[in-house]
N, C-alpha and C positions, 0 to 999 in steps of 0.2 A: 550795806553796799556803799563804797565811796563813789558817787554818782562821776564829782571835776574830775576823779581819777579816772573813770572809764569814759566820760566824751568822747576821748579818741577811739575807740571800740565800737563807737555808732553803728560805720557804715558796713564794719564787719558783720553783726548781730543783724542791719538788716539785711544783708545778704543773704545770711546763714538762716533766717527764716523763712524769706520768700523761696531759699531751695529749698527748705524743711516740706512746707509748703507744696511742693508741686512734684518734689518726690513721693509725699505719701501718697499723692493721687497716681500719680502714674505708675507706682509700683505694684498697683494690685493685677495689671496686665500682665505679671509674671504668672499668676495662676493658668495663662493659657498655653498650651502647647506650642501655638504656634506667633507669638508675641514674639513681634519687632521693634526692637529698641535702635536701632540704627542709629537714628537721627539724635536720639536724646544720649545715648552713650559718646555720639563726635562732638555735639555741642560743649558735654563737661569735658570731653579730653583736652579742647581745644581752648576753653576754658583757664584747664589748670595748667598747660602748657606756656599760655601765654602769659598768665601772674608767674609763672616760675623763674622765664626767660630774664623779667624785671625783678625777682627777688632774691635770685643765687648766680651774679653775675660772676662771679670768683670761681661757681660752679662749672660754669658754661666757657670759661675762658680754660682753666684748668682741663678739661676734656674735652679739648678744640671743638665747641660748638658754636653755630653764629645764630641759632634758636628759627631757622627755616628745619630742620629734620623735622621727619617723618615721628612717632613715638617707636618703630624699630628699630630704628639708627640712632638711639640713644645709649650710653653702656651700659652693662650692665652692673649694677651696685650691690655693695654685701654690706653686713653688720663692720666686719673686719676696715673695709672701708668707709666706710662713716665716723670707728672707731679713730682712723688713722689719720683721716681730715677733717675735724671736726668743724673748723674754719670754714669750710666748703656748704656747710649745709644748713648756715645759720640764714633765716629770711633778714632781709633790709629792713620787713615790716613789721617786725615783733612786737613793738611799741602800739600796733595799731589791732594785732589779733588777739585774740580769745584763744590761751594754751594752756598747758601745764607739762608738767616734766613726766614721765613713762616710763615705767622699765618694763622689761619683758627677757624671757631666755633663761631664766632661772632652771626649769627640766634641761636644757641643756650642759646646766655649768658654763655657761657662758653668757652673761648676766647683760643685759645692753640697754641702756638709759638714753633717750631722746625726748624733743618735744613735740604735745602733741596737741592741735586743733579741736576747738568745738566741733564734732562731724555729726555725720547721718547714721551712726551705726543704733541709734533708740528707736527710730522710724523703722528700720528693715525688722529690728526685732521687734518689733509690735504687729509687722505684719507676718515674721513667720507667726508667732504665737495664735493668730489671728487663721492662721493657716489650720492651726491646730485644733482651734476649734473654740477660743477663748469667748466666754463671754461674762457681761461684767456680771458681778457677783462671784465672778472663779478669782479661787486662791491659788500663788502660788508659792511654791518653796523652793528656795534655790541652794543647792549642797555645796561651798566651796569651802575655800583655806583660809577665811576671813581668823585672822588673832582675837581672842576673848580674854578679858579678865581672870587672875588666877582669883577672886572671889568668886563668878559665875561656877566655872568650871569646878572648884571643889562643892560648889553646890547642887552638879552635876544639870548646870544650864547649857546647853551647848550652839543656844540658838540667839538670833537677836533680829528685829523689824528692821525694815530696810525702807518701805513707801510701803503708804497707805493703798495706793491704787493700782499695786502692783507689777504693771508695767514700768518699762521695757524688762526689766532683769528679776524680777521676784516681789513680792510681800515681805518675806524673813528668809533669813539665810541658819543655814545648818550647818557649821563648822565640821570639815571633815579630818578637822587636824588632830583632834580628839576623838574619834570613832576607831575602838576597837569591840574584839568581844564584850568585854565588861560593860562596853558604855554604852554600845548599839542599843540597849533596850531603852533608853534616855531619848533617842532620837526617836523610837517609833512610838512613844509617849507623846513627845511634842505632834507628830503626825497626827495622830488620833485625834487630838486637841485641836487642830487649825486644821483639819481635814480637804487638803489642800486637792484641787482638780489638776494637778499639771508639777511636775519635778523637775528641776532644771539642776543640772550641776556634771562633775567629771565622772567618766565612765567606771575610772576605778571604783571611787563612790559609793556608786547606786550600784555598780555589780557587788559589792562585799555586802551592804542592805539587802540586796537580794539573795545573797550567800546565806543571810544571819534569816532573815526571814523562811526561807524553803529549810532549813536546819529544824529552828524552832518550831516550827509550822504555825506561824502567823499567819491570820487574818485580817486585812486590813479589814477597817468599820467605814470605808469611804472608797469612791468608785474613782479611780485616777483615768482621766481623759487624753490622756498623754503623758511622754517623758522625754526631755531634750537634754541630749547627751552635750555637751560642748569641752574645751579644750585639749585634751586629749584623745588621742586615738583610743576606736572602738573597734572593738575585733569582734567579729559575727560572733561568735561563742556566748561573749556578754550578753550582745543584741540579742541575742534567742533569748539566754534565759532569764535576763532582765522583764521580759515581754512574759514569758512562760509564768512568770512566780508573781509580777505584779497582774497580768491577766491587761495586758495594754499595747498602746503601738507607741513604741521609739522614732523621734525624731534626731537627725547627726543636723548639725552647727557648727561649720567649720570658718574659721576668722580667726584675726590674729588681733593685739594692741594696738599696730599700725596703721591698722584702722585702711584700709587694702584691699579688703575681697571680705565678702559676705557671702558662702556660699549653705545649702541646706538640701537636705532627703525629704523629697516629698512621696513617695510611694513604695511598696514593699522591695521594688529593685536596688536602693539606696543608690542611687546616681543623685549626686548632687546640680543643684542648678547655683548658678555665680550674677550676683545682679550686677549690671551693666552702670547702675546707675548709683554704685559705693566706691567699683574702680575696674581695675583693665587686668584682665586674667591670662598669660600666656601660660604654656608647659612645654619647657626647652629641653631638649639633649645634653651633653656635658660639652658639645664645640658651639651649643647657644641656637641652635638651628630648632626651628617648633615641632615635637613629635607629630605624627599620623594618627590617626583615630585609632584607639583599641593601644597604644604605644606608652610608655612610662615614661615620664621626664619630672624635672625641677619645677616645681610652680615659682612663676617670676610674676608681681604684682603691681602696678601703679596704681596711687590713692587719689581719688577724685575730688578729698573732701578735705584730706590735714595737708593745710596751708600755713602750719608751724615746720614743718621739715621737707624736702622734696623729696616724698618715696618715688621715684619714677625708677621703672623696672627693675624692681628690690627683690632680689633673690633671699624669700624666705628659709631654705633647706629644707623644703617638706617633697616630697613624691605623689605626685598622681597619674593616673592612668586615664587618661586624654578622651573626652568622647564626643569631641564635637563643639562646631560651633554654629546657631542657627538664629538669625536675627540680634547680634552681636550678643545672646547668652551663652555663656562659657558650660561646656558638662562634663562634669569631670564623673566617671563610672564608678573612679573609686582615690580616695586617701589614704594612700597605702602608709603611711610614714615619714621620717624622715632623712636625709640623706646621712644622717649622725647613727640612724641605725643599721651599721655595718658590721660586721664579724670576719674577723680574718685567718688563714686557713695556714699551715706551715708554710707550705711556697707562697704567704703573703697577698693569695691572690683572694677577692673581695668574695664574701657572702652577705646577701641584703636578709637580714635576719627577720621580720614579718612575714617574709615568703618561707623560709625553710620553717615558722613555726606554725604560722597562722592559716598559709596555704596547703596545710595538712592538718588534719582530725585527731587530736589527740583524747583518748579517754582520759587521762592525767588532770584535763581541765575543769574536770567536774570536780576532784580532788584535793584542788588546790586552791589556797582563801588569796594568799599574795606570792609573789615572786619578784627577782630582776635577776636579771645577765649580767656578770661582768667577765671583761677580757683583761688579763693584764700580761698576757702569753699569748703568739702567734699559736694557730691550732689548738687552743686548750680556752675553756671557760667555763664559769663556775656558777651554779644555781643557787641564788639563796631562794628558801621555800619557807613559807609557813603554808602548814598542813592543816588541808582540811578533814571533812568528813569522809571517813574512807582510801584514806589517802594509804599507800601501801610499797614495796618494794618494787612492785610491775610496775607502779606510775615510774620510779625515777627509772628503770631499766629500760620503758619506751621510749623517751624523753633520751637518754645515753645510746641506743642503737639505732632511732632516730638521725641523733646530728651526726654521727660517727658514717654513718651508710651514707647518709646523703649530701656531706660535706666536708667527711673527713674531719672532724672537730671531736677533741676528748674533752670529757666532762666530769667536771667533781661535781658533789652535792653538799650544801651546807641548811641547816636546818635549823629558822631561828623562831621567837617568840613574834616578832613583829619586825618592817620594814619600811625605813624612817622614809615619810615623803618630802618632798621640796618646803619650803617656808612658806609657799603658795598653796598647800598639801595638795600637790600634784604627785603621779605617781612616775618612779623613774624607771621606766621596762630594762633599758639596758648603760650600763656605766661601763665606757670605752676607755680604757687607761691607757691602751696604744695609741689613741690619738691627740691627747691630753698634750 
């Protein structure tokens, strides 16, 4: 560590600790129903308002602001703009914070690089995990798209340590960029071996582990305390049989890079709760105006804690369905998607494609190891499938008179060996070339 070079980093770090600090205490208040955070959510708002006022005056001048608003009467911000001002969003005190450079948006195809703040987001996971039921001496494993050595991987290693102690994100991470049939036995080898209490990683994941395990008819030799789905969308189907095959309870983590919203499922209802004290959670209509209880809208986010960029009311493009707000925590019932997941119909008019599939019971799903959507024709799109156990001519024929009945949408079928994920090995449910 260059010490002269960070001096000026001082009073940031101790900032950043003393919130550290008083966050992790007051955050366990979330475990109660009826926890009020009121005061500690206006304090940071008014907080990162007020360093922002003083750090993006180019910002504030540029979107006629004089830094008395309210945090409604602010605009609303997208990737697309941030992309197109970048000048606008640079702090005055970069020389004095603790950042690094970020990308994020890769499942999108639309790749967005910013900078980002030492934050809180190690504290809230430590206390979901804590939620879940961690204690020391629990291992855990974390499944992502981390790149491994071509030595490892012909050696059919697929895994690498990460902390000794665990927390906040894992023990060792499982490469899932490398996980197919052939290899999945390599990964429940490592399992066996670090017989880990708790799973953490993307839902496509642990649902194809669980594909390969209910197939094979595996046993695990160790009792899993939990599993924490995060970055992608989980569709109840997985959720069951992730739970059915591992014999355990799923926890959803839903958070972005931007380091914005921290939200989690704490009970079999999956209603997620939004701490108050990572950032500011609205869910807007498309003229900006905040849905009603039980209502679908855009989740809009400001971050309490990255004082490298000002996310203030940063339209994510993801959907949730609104359920309230009680003692300034945000509940959202459900994370339906994102607003990138559309499907377009001959007269061009819009279908929200998690609804037309997910909101209906398909036998198909128990059949199927992977798939994605693409559209590259109004009314028409195409399945790629790799097939599982069972898989048969009635699955793609539900699946075809399905979206055809209920949305007017024809459909081909293509049938491949495998279906390449993100560089992140995230998985791409649907590629929109109409929108492109």
């Amino acid at each position: 560590m260059h010490i002269l070079k960070n001096l000026n980093k001082i009073f940031f770090w101790t900032d950043y600790f003393i919130q550290d600090c008083q966050i992790r205490r007051k955050i366990e208040k979330l475990k109660k129903e009826d926890a009020d955070f009121s005061k500690e959510e206006a304090f940071l708002r008014n907080k990162m308002l007020r360093y922002c006022r003083l750090a993006y005056p180019d910002y504030y001048k540029y979107y006629g602001l004089t830094g008395d608003e309210k945090l409604e009467e602010f605009p609303l911000i997208s990737k697309k703009d941030m992309r197109a001002h970048p000048e606008l969003f640079r702090t005055k005190y970069k020389k004095w914070i603790a950042s690094h450079t970020a990308t994020t948006g890769g499942s999108t195809g639309h790749p967005f690089g910013f900078e980002l703040s030492a934050n809180h987001d190690p504290v809230h996971q430590e206390f979901l995990w804590r939620l879940m039921g961690f204690q020391k001496g629990d291992k855990i494993i974390c499944i992502n798209g981390m790149s491994l050595s071509a030595e490892k991987t012909k050696e059919n290693i697929y895994y690498c340590h990460l902390s000794p102690d665990q927390l906040p994100y894992g023990g060792y991470a499982l490469s899932c960029l490398y996980l197919t049939e052939e290899t999945a036995k390599y990964y429940f080898d490592f399992m066996e071996k670090i017989k880990p209490s708790f799973l953490r990683g993307y839902s496509s994941a642990v649902y194809f582990l669980a594909q390969y395990a209910d197939l094979h008819k595996l046993k695990l030799g160790f009792t899993l305390k939990g599993i924490q789905l995060t970055s992608e969308t989980a569709f109840e189907y997985q959720i069951a049989f992730i739970e059915q095959t591992f014999g355990t309870k799923v926890f959803l983590q839903y958070g972005h890079t931007e380091a914005a919203v921290f939200a989690y499922t704490y009970d079999e209802s999956r209603r997620y709760r939004c701490s108050p004290l990572y950032g500011h959670v609205e869910v807007l209509d498309e003229q900006g105006n905040h849905v009603k209880e039980g209502e679908t809208g855009e989740v809009v986010v400001t971050s309490y804690s990255n004082y490298a960029m000002p996310f203030i009311r940063y339209r994510t493009g993801d959907l949730a369905e609104y359920g309230g707000t009680k003692g300034a925590v945000v509940t959202l019932n459900k994370v339906q998607g994102r607003t990138q997941d559309i499907i377009y119909t001959f007269s061009k008019t819009t279908v929200f494609l998690t609804a037309l599939i997910f909101g209906l019971h398909y036998q198909a799903f128990a059949h199927i190891s992977k798939w994605k959507i693409i559209q590259k024709e109004y009314g028409k799109v195409i399945f790629q499938i790799v097939k599982g156990a069972g898989y048969s001519e009635k699955d793609e024929e539900e699946l075809r008179e399905s979206f055809f009945r209920n949305a007017g949408i024809e459909t081909k079928f293509e049938y491949v060996e495998d279906i390449e994920l993100t560089k992140r090995g995230k998985s791409v449910f649907l590629d929109q070339q109409l929108n492109g």
